[in-house]
Backbone bond lengths (Angstrom), bond angles and torsions (degrees), N, CA, C in turn:
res aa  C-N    CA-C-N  psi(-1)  N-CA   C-N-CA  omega(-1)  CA-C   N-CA-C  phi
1 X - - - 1.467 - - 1.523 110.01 -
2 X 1.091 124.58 164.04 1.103 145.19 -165.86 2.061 108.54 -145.03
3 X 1.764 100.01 117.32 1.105 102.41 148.80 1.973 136.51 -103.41
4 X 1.212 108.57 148.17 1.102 121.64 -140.89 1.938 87.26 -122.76
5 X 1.411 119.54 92.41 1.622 99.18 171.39 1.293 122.19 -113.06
6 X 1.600 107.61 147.04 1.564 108.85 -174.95 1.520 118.13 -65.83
7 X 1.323 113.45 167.19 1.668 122.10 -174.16 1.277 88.67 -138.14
8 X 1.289 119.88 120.32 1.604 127.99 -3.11 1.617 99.31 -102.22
9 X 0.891 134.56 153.77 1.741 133.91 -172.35 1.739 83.30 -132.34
10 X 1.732 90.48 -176.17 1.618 119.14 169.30 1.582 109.87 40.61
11 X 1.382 122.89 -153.70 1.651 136.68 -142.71 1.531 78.46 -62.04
12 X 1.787 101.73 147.12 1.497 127.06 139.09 1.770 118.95 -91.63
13 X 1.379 94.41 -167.59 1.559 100.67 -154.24 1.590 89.93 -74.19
14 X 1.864 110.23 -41.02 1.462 107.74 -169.43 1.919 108.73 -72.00
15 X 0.858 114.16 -19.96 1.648 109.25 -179.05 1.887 102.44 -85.18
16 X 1.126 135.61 -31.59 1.394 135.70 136.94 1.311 132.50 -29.71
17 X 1.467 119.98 -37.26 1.205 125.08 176.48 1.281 102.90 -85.05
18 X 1.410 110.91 -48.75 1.537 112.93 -179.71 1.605 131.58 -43.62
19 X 1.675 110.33 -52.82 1.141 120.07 163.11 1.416 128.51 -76.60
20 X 1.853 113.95 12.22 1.108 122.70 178.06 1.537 93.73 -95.78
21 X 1.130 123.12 -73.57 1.153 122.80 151.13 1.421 122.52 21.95
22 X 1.758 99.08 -90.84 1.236 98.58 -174.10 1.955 116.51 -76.97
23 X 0.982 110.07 -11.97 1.835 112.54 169.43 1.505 104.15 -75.90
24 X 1.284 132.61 -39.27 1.784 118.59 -169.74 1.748 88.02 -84.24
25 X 1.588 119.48 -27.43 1.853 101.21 172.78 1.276 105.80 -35.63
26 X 1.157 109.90 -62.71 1.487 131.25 -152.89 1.719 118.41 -63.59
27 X 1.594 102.30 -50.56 1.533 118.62 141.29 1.649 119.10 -22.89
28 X 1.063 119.23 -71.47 1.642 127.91 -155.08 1.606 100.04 -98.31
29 X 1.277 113.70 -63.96 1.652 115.44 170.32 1.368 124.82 -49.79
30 X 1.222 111.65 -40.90 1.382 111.28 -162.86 1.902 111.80 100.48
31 X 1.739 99.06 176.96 1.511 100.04 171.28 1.439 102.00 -93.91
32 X 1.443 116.02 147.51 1.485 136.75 -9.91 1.159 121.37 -85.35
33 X 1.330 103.37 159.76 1.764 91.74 -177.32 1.791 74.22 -125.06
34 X 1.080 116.88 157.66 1.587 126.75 -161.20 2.091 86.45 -127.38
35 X 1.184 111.83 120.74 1.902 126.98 158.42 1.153 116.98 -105.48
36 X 1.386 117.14 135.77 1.243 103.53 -170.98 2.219 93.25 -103.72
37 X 1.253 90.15 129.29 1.648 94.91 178.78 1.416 114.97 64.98
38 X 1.307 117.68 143.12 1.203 109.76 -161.90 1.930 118.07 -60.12
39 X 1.363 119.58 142.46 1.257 136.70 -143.26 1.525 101.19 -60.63
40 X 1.498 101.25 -47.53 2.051 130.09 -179.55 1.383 99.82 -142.65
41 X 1.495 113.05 147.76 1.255 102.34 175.77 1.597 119.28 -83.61
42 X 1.027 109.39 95.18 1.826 121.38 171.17 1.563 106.99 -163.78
43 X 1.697 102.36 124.52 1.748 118.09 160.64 1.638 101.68 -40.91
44 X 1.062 130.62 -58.28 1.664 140.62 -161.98 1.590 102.27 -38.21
45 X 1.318 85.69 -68.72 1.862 103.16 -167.56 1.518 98.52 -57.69
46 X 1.474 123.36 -70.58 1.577 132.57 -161.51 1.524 105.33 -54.18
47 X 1.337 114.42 -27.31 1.955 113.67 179.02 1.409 93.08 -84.79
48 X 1.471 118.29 -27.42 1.651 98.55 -168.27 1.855 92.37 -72.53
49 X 1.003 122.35 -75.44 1.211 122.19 154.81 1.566 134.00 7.96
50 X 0.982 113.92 -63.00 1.653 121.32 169.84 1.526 114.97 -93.25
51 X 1.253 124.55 13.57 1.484 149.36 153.17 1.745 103.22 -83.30
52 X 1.368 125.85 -42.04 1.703 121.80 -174.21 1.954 88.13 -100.58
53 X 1.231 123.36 29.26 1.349 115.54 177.66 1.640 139.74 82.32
54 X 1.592 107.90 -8.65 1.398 115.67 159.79 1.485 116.23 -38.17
55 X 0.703 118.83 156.98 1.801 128.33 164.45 1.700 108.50 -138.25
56 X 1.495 122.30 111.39 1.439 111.66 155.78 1.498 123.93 -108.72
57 X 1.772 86.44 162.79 1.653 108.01 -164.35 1.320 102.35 -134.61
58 X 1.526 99.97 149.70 1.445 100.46 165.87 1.860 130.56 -88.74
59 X 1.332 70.70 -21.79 2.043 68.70 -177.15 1.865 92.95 -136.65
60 X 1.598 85.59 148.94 2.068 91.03 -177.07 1.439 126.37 -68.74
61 X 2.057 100.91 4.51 1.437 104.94 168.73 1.784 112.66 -74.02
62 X 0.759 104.98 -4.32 1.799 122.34 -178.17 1.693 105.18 -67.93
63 X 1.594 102.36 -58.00 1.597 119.85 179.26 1.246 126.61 -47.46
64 X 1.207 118.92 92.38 1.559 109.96 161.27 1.396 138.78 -46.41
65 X 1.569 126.27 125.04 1.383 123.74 -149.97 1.843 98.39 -60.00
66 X 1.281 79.11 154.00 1.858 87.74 174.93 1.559 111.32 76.14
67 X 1.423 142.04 3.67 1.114 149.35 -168.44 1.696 114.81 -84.31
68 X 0.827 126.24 162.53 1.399 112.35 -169.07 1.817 88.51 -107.44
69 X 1.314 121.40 115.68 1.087 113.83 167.55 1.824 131.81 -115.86
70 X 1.053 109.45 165.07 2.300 105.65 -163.31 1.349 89.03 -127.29
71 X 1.564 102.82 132.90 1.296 139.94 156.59 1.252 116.08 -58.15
72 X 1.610 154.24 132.61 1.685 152.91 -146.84 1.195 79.09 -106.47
73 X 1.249 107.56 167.26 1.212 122.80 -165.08 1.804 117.88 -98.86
74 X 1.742 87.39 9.86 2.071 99.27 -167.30 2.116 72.12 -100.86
75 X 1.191 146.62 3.12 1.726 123.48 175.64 1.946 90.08 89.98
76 X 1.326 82.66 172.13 1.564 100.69 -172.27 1.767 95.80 -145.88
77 X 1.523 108.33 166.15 1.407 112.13 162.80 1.203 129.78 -93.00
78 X 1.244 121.45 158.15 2.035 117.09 -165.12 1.457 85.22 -67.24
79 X 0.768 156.39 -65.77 1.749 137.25 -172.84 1.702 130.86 -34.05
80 X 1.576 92.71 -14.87 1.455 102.58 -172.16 1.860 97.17 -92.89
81 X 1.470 105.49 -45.61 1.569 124.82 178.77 1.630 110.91 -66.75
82 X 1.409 120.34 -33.69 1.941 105.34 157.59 1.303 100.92 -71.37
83 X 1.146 137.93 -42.26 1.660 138.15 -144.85 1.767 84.92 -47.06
84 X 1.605 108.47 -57.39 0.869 139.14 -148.98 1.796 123.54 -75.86
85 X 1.085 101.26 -42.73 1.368 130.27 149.96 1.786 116.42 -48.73
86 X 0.964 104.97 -51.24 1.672 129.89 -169.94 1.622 92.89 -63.72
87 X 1.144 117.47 -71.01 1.585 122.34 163.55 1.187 137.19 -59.02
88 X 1.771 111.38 5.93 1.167 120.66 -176.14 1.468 125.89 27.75
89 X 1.474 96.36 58.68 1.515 121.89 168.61 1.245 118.71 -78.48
90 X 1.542 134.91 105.14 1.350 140.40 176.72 1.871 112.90 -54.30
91 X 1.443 106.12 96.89 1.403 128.28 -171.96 1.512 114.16 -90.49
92 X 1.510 100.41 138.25 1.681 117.90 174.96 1.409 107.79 -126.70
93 X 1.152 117.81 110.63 1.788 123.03 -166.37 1.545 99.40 -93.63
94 X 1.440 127.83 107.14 1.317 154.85 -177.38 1.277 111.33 -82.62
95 X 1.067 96.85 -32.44 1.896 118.61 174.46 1.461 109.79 -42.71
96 X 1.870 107.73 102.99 1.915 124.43 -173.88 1.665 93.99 -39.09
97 X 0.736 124.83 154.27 1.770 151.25 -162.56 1.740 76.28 -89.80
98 X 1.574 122.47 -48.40 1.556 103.74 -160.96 1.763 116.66 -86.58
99 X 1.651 104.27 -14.77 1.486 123.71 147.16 1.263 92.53 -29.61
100 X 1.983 109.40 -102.92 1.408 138.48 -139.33 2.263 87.99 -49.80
101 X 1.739 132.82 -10.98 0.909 75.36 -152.08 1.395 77.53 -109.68
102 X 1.443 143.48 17.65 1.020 141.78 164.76 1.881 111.51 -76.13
103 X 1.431 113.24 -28.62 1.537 112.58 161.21 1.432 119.03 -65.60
104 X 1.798 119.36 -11.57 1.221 105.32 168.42 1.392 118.11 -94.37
105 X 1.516 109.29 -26.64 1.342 122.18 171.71 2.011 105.45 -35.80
106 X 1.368 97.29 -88.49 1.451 109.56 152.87 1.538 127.78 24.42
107 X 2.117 81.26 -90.03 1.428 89.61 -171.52 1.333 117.19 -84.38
108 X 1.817 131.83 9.02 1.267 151.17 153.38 1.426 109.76 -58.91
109 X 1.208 104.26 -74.46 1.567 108.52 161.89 1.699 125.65 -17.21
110 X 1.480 106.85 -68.04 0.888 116.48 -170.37 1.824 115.54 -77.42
111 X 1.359 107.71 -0.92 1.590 110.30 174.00 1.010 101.24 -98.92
112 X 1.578 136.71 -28.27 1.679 115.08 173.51 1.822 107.26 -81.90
113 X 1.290 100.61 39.15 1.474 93.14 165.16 1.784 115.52 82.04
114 X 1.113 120.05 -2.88 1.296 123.51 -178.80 1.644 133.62 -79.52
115 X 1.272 126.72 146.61 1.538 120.24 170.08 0.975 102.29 -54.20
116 X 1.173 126.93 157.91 1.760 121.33 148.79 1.657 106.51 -137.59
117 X 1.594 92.24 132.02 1.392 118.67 178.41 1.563 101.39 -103.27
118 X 1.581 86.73 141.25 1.532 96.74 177.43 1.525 129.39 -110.55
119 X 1.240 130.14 98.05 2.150 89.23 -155.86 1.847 78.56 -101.03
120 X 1.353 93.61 175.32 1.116 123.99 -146.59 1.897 114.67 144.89
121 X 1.843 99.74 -171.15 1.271 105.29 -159.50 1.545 102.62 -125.56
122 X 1.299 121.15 127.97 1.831 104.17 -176.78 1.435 129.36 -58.19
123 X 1.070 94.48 144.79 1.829 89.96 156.36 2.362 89.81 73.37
124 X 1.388 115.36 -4.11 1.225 87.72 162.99 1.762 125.42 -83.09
125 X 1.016 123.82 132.17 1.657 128.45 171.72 1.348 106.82 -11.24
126 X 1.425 117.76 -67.79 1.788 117.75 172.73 1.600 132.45 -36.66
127 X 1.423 95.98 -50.58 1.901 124.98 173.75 1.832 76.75 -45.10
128 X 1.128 96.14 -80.73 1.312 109.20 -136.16 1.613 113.82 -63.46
129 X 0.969 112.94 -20.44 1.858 138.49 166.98 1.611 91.82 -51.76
130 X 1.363 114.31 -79.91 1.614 140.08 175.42 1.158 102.80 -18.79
131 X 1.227 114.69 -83.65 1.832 140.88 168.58 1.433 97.42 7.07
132 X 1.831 77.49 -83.92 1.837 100.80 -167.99 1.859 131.69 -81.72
133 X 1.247 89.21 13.55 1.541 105.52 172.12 1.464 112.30 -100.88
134 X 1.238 136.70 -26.42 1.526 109.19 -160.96 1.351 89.43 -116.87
135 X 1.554 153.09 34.95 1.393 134.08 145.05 0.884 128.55 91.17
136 X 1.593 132.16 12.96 0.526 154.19 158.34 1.531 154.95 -140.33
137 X 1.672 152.99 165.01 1.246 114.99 178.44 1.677 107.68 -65.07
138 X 1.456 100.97 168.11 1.856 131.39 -164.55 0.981 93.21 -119.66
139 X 1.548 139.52 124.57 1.680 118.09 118.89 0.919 142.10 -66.16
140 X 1.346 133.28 109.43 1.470 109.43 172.30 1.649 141.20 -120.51
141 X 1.773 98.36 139.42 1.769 98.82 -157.80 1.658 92.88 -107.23
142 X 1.639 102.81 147.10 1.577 122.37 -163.18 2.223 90.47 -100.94
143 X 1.226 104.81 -40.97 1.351 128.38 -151.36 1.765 102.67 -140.87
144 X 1.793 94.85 151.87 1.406 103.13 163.77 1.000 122.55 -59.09
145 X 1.790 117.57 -42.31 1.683 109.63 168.41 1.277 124.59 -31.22
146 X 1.567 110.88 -55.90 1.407 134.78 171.78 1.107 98.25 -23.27
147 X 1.534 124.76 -77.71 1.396 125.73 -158.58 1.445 121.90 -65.32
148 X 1.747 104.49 -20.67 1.797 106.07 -177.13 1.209 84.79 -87.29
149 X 1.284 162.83 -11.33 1.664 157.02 173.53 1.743 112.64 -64.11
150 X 1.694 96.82 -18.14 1.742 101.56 -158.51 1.825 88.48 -62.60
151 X 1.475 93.01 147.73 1.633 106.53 162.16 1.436 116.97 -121.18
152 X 1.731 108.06 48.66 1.276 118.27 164.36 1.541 120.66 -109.44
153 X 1.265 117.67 148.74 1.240 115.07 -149.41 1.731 102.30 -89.44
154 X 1.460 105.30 125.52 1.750 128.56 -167.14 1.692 87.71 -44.62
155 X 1.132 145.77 -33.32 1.913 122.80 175.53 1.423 126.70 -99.34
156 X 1.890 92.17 19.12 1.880 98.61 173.79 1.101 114.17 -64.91
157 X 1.369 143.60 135.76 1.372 141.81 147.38 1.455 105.56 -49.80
158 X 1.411 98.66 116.84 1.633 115.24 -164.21 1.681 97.51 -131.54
159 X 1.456 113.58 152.41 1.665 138.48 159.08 0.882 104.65 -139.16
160 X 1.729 105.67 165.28 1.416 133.11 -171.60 1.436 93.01 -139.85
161 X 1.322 121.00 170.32 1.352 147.41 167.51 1.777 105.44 -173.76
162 X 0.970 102.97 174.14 1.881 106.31 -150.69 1.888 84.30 -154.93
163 X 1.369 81.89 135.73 2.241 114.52 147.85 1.390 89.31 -46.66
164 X 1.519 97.94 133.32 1.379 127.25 -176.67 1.667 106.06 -85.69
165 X 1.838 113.23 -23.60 1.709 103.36 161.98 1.104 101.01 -103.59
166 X 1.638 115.30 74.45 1.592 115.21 144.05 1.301 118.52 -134.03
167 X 1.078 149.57 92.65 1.272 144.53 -146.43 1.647 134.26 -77.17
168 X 0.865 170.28 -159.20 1.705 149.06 170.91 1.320 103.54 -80.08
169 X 1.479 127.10 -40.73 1.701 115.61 160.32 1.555 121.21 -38.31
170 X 1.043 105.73 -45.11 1.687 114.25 -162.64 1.223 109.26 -91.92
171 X 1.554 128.59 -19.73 1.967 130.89 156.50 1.338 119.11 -101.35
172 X 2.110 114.89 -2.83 1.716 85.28 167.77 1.072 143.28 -46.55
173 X 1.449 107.92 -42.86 1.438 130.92 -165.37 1.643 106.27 -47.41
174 X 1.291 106.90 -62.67 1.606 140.57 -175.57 1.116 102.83 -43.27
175 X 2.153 105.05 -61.26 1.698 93.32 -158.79 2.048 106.26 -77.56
176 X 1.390 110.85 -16.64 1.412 103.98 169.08 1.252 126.27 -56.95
177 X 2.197 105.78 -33.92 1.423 93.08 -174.40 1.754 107.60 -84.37
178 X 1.303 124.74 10.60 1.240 120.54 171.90 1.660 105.17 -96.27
179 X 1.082 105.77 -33.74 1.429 90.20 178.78 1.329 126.94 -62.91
180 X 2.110 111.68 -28.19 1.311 114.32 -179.54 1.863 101.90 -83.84
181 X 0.735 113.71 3.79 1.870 120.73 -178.28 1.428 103.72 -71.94
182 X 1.966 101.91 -71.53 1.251 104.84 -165.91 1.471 129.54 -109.47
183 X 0.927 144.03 127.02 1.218 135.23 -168.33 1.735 120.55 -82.95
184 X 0.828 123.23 18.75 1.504 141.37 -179.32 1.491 118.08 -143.05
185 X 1.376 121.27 51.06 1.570 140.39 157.86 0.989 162.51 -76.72
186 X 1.740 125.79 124.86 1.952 97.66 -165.96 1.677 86.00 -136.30
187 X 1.341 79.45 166.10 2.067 84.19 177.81 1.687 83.94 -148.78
188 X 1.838 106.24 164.22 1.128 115.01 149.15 1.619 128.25 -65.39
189 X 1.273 123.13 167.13 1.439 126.37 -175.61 1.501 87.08 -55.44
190 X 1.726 98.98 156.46 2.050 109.56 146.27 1.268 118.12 -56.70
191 X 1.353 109.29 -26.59 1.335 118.65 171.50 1.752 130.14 -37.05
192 X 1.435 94.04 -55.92 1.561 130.74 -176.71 1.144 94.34 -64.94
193 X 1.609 143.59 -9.77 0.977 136.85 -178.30 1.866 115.07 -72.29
194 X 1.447 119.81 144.40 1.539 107.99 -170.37 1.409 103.82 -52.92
195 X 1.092 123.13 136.37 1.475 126.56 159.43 1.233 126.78 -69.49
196 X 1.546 128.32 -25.85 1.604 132.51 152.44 1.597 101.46 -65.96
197 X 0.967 144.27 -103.06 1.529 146.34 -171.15 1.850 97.87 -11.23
198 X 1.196 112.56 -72.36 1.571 118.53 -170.90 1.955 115.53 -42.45
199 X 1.513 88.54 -38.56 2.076 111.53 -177.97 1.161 102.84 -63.27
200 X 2.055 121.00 -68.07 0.976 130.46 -161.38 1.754 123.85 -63.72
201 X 1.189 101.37 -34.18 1.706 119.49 151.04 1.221 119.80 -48.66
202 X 1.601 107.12 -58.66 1.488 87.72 -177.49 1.842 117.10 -94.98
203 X 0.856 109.42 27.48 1.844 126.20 166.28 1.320 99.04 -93.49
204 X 1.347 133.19 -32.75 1.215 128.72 -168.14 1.833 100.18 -93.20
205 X 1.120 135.87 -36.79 0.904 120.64 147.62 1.278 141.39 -3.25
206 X 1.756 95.35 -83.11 1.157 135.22 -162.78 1.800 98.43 -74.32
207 X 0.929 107.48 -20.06 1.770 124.24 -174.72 1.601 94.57 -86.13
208 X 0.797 117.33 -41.62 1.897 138.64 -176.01 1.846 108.46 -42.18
209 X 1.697 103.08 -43.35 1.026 107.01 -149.98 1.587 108.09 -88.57
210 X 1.304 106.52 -23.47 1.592 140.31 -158.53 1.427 106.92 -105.14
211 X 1.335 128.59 -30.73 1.303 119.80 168.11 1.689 125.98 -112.23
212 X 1.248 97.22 -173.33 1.792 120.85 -166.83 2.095 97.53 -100.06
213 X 1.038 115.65 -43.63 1.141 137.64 -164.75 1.499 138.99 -122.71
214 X 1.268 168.42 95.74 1.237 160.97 156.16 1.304 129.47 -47.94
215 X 1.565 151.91 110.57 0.939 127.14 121.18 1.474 157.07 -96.29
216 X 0.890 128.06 155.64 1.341 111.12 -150.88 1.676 98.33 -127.26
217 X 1.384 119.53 112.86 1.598 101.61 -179.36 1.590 100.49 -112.74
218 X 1.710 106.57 139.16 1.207 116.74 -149.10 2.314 96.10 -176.60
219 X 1.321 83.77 152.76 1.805 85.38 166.00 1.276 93.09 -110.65
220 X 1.533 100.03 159.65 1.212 147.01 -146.10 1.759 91.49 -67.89
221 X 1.062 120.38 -56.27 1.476 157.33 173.27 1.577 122.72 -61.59
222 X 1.837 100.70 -0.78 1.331 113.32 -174.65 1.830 101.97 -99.45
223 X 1.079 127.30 92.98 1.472 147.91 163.30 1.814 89.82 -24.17
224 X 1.025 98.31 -67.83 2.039 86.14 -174.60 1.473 122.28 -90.48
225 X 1.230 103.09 -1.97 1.751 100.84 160.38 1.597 110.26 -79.29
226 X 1.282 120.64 -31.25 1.196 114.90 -162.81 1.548 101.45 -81.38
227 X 1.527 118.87 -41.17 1.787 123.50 166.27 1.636 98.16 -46.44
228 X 1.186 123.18 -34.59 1.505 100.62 -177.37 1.358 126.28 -75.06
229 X 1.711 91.18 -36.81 1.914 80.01 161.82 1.146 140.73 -79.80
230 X 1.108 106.58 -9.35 1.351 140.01 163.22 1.934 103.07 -47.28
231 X 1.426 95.76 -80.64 1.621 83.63 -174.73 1.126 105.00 -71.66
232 X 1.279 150.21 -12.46 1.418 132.13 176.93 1.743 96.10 -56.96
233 X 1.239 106.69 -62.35 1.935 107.52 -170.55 1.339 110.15 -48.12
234 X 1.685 129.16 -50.60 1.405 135.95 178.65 1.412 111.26 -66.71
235 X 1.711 113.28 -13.61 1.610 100.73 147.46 1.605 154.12 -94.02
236 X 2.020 90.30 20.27 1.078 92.96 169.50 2.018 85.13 112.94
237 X 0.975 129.67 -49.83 1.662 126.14 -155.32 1.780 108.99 -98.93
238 X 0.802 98.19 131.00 1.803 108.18 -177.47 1.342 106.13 -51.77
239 X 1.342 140.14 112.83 1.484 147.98 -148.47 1.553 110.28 -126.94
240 X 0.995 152.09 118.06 1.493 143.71 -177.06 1.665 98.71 -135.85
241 X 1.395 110.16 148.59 1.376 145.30 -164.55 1.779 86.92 -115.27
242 X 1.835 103.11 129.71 1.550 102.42 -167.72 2.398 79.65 -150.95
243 X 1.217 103.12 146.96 1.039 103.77 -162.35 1.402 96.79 -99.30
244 X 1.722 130.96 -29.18 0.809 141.67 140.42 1.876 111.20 -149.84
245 X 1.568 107.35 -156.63 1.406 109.06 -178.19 1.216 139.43 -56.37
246 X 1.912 102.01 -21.55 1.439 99.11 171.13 2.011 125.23 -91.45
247 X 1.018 95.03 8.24 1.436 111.36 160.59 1.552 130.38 -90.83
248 X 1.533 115.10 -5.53 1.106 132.73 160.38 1.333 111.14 -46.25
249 X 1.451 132.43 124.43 1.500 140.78 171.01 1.401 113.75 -104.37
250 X 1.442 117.83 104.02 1.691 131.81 -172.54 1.745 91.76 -55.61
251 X 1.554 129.14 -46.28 1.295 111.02 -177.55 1.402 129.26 -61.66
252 X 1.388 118.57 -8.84 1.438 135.42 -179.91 1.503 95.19 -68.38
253 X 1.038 123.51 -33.39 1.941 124.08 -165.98 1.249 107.65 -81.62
254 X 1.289 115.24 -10.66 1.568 105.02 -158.67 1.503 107.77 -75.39
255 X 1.397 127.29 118.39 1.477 152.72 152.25 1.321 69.09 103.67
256 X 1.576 147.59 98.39 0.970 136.80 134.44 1.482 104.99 -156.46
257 X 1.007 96.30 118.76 1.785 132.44 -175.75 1.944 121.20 -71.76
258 X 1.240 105.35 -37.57 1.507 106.51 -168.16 1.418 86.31 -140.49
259 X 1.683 102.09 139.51 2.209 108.90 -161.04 2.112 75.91 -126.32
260 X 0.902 83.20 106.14 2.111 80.39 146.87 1.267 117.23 -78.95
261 X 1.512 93.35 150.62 2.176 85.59 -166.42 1.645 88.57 -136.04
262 X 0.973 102.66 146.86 2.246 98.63 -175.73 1.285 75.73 -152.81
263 X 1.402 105.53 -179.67 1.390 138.64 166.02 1.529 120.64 -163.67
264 X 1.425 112.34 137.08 1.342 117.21 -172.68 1.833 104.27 -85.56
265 X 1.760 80.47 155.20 1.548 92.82 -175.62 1.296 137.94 -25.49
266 X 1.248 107.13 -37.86 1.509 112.64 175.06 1.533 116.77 -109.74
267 X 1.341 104.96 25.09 1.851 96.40 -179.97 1.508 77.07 -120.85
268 X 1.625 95.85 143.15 1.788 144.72 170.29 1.500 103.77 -61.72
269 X 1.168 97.02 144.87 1.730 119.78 -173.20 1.027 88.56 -67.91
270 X 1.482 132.22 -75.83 1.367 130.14 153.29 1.588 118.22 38.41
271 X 0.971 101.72 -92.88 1.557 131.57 163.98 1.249 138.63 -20.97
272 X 1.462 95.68 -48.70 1.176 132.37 177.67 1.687 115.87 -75.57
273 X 1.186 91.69 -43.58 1.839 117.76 -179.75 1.491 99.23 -56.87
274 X 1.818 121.87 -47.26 0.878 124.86 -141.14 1.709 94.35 -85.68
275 X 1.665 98.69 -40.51 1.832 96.11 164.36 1.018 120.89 -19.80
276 X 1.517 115.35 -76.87 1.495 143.72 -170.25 1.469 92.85 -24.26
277 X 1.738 92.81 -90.57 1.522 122.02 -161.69 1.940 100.38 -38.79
278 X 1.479 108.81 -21.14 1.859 90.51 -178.44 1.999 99.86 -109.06
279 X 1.317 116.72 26.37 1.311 109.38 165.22 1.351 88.30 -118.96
280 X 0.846 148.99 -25.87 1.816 141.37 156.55 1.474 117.32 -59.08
281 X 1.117 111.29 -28.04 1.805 110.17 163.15 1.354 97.21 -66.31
282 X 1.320 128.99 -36.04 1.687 109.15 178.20 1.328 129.14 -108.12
283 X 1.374 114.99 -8.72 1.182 110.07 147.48 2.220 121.10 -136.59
284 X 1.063 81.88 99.86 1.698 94.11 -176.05 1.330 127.03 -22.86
285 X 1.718 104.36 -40.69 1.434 123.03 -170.94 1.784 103.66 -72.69
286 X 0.886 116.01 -30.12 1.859 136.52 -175.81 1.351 99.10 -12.23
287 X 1.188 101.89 109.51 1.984 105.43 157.49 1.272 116.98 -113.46
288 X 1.349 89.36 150.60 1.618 101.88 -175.85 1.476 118.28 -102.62
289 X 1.294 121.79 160.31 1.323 121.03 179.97 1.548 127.80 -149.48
290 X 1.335 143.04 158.06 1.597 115.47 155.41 1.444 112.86 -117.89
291 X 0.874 97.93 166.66 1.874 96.23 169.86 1.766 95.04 -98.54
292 X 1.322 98.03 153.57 1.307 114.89 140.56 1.372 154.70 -56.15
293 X 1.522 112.83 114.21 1.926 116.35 -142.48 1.464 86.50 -150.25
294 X 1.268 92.37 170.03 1.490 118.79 169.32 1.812 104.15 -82.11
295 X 1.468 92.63 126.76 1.615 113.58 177.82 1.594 88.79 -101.75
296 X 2.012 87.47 129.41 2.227 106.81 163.36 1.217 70.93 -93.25
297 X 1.993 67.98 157.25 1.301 113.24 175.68 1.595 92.23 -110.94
298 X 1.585 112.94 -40.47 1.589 127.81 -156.19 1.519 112.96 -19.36
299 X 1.292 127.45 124.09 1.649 112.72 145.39 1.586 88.09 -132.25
300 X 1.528 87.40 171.27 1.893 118.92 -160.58 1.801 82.00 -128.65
301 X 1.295 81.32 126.15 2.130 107.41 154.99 1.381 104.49 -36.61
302 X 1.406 118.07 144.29 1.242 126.46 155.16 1.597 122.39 -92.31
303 X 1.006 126.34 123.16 1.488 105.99 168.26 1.223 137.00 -18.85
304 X 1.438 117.65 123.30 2.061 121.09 -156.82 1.435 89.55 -49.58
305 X 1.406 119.20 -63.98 1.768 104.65 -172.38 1.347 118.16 -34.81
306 X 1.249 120.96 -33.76 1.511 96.34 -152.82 1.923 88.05 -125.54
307 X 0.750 132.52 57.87 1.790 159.49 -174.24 1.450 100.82 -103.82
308 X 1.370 118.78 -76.06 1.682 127.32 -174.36 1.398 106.10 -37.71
């Protein structure tokens, strides 16, 4: 067998900052450092994490006053940030720099007078951060249906802004059928689009063409691990979502020669390693390989406090 790995796979710059974040808390503060919701979505990271003394919560009634508490890295809503304020809770905003800049997008939007549509996925942490940050009501469309369902009137001055793990594959569709809807429209650049989500898609692609197999290591709960297996399958190649190595299925290999190996944004190289090392328990000869991808450079500021 032959492994085959994507360029660039696993952590971005914003899930780096995030878990930097919460390790120099821990550094300078001491234990506990209190998160609210998990930091990135992966078991791996959050146990490594609450092993150096993190503790996460879902809501800031959890927090003990005076605690030093971290913002996840999918943003929160201004209701969560007075809650918080109000209790004069010592705050670390975890919130991806490309999150915080789609909440300004947003709340721009929404001062020249505009609807704002959101696409995205419900009930994810991000949606819902988004939602409750820019001040206003949100729509939000999952699907084009979605958008022929809108009961806003075709000459509203209307915007959109989009979940930062969805990539320009995964909102053309959407932002065309809004554009043919309404006649009074603005969007951010393609540009503005995440640059990890947009990469890791198209590595998987490009991984698509060259192999027998996909894997994709990712939690269950990871919004862009699951798009990856996703396009691996919609390209034709049998794709499976593995949380790490012991979820690996030896019958998945059978007559299959070349394994694609990716990893979603927030799962550890780590992880990945550990793949390897259990398709080499079954076949010894196992080589490894990468394709050729675009190498980040990206890093994101840390909070001035915790810089020194």
């Amino acid at each position: 067998m032959r492994v085959i790995l994507a360029q660039p796979r696993g952590f971005c710059a914003g899930v780096v900052r995030a878990i930097d974040i919460v390790e120099r808390a821990l550094v300078k503060y001491g234990e506990p450092v209190y998160v609210r919701h998990e930091i990135v979505h992966n078991r791996h990271v959050v146990e490594t994490l609450k092993n150096k003394g993190a503790r996460f919560v879902e809501e800031l009634t959890e927090v003990p006053d005076g605690a030093v508490t971290v913002f996840s890295a999918h943003g929160v809503a201004q209701s969560v940030v007075k809650d918080a304020e109000a209790r004069g809770l010592p705050i670390l905003d975890a919130t991806c720099p490309l999150v915080s800049k789609v909440h300004s997008q947003g709340k721009r939007y929404v001062a020249q007078g505009r609807t704002l549509i959101l696409i995205g996925h419900a009930g994810h942490p991000e949606v819902e951060g988004t939602m409750g940050q820019v001040g206003a009501p949100v729509t939000l469309v999952q699907s084009e249906a979605d958008v022929e369902a809108l009961a806003i009137p075709a000459d509203s001055p209307v915007a959109y802004v989009t979940q930062t793990t969805l990539s320009i594959d995964d909102t053309r569709g959407i932002i065309a059928a809004l554009k043919k809807k309404f006649t009074d429209i603005v969007g951010p650049e393609t540009s503005d689009i995440c640059y990890a989500t947009q990469n890791r898609q198209s590595a998987v692609r490009e991984l698509s063409k060259v192999c027998d197999i996909i894997l994709v290591v990712g939690a269950k709960n990871s919004s862009n691990s699951n798009r990856l297996r996703e396009i691996g399958f919609e390209e034709g190649v049998p794709s499976y979502l593995i949380a790490d190595a012991t979820e690996l299925n030896r019958d998945w290999l059978d007559g299959k020669e070349r394994i694609g190996l990716t990893a979603g944004a927030s799962a550890p190289e780590l992880l990945v390693e550990n793949v390897i090392d259990a398709l080499r328990a079954i076949d010894g000869t196992l080589e490894v390989s990468s394709l050729e991808g675009i190498k980040e450079h990206v890093e994101f500021r840390l909070p001035a406090e915790l810089r020194s």
